[in-house]
C-alpha positions in Angstrom: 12.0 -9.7 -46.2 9.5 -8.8 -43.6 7.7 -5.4 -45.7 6.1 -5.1 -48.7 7.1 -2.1 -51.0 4.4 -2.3 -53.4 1.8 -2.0 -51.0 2.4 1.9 -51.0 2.1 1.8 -54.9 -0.9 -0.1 -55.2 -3.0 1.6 -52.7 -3.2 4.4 -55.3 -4.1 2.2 -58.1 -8.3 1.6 -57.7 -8.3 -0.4 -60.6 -6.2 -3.0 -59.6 -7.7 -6.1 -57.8 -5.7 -8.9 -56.5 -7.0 -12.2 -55.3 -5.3 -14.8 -52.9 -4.1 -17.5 -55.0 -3.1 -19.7 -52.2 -3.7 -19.4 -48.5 0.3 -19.0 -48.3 -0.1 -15.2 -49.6 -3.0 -13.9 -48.9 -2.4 -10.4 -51.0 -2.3 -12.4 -54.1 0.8 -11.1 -55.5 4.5 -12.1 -55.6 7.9 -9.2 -55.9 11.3 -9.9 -56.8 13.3 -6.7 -55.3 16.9 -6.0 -55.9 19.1 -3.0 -54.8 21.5 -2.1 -57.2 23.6 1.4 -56.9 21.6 2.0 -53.4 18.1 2.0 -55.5 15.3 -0.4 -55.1 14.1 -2.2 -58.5 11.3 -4.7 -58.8 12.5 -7.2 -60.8 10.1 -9.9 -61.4 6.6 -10.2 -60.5 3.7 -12.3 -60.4 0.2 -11.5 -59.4 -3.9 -13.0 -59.6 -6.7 -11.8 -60.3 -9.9 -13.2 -60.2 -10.6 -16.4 -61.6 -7.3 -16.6 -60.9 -6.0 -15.5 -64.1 -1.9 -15.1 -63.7 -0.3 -11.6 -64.7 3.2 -10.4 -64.5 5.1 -7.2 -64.2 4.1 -6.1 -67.4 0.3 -6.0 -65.9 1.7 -3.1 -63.5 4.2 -1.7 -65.7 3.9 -2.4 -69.3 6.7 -2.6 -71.8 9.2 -2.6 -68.4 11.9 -5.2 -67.8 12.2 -3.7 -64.4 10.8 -0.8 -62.5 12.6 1.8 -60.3 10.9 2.2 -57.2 10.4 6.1 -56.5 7.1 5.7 -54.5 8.8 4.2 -51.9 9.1 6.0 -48.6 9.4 3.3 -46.2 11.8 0.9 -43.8 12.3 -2.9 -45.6 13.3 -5.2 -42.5 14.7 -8.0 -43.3 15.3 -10.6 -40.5 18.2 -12.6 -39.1 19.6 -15.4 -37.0 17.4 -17.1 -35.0 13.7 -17.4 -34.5 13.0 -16.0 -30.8 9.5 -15.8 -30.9 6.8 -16.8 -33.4 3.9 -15.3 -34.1 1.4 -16.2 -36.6 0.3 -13.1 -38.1 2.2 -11.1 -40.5 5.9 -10.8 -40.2 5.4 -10.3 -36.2 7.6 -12.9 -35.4 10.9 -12.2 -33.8 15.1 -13.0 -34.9 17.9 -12.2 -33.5 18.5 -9.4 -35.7 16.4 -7.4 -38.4 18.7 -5.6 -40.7 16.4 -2.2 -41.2 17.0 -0.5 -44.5 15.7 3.2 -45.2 14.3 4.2 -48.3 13.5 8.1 -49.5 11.7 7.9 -53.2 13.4 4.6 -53.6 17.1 5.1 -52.7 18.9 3.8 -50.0 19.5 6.7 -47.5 20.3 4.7 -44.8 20.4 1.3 -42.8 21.1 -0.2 -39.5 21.3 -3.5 -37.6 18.5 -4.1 -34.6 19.5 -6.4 -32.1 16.5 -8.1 -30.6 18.2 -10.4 -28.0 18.0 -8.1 -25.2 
């Protein structure tokens, strides 16, 4: 999965402060997503903060199991196939395909297959 959907939630939470754990993931969190029934839930997480004390999804959302994601507004890409290109920033690099899914207050509305061959 080349996006990250709690990006758009945490920008409007001040108080929160992650730290890079490892120089593997620099935003210092980890999200398990799953769509079920065309909604996006986060399922599992695991975050840092600093002196790299460990939190979970209960940090973000307590007494949850899972949350429902209705702040998202956003496209999830997810690649496939091949590499084509690599590019060491982000999720620039390039696959064959990126399966491009469409999200309105966290529901599925609609998705598509990008062919990046040509």
């Amino acid at each position: 999965m080349a996006t990250e959907p709690l990006s758009s939630y945490l920008k409007n939470r001040k108080d929160i402060d992650f730290v890079f754990h490892s120089t593997a993931c620099w935003r210092g969190y980890l999200g398990t997503w799953e769509i079920r029934d065309r909604k996006l839930f986060l399922i599992d997480f695991k975050g840092w903060l600093k002196g790299h004390n460990e939190v979970d999804l209960s940090y973000l959302f307590p007494e949850k199991n899972e949350v429902f994601a209705d702040w998202f507004n956003e496209k999830i890409r997810i690649p496939h196939g091949k590499m084509l290109k690599y590019v060491h920033l982000g999720y620039e690099s390039v696959f064959e395909k990126d399966l491009i899914l469409n999200f309105k207050k966290g529901v599925l509305i609609n998705e598509e297959i990008q062919d990046n061959t040509s």
